[in-house]
N, C-alpha and C positions, 0 to 999 in steps of 0.2 A: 256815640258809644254803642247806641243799640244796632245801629247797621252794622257795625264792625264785631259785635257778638254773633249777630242774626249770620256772615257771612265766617263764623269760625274762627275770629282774628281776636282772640283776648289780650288786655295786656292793662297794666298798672294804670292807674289815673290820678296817682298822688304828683299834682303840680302847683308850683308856684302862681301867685297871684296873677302876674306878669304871661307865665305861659298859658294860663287859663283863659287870659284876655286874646292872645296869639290864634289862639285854638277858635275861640269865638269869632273871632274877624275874619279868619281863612273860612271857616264853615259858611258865615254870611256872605262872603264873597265866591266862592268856588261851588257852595253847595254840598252835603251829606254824600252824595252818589257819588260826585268827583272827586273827594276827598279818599274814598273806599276804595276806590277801583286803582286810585294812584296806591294806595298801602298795598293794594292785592298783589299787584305787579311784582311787587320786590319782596312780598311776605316768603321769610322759608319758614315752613311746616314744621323743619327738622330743627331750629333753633328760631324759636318766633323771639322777639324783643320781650322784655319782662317791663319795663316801663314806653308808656307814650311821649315820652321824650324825645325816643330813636324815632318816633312817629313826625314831630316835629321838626327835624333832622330830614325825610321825604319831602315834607311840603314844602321846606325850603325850595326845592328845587324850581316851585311853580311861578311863573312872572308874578311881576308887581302887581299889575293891572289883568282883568278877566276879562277874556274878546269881547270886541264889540257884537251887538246881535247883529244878525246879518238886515241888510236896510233893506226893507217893503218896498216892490215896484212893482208896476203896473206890466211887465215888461214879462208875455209866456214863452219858451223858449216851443221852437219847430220842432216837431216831431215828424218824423218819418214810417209812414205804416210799412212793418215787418215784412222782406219779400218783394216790397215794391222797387228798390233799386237796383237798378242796372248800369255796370260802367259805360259811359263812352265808349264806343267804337268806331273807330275812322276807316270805312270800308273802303275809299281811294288811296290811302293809304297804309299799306295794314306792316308799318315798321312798327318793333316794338317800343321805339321813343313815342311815336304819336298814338299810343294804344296806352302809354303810361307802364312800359317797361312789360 
């Protein structure tokens, strides 16, 4: 509730036992920030929600399950120093099929 203050977004928090519980599992699953940034998206200014219901109503939208973290390897991707490439050039050849158009 206080990120969603802190970022200008107010709205009602009179809920049911049941959607308190909803509310709690998606925050422990998705996270404060992702939770915010999904309401921000769709917030209008000019007619904001008066209950956190319609809020609940958003977060449907998000899958069942929260991505996997991406898996730890050992594995550094090639890097190329800036500058330093140069295409092929087929100088016995100089068509522009064998030059790569």
């Amino acid at each position: 509730m206080a990120a969603m203050t802190g970022a200008g977004m107010v709205v009602g928090w009179r809920l049911s036992e049941a959607e308190w519980g909803r509310v709690t599992a998606l925050s422990a699953r998705w996270g404060h920030a992702r939770l915010v940034e999904m309401v921000a998206r769709r917030w209008n200014a000019d007619r904001p929600p008066l209950s956190a219901r319609y809020l609940l109503r958003i977060w449907a939208d998000l899958p069942d399950q929260a991505p996997e973290p991406a898996a730890q390897t050992n594995v550094v991707p090639l890097r190329r120093q800036p500058g330093t490439w140069v295409p092929y050039q087929n100088t016995a050849q100089p068509s522009a099929y064998q030059n790569g158009f």
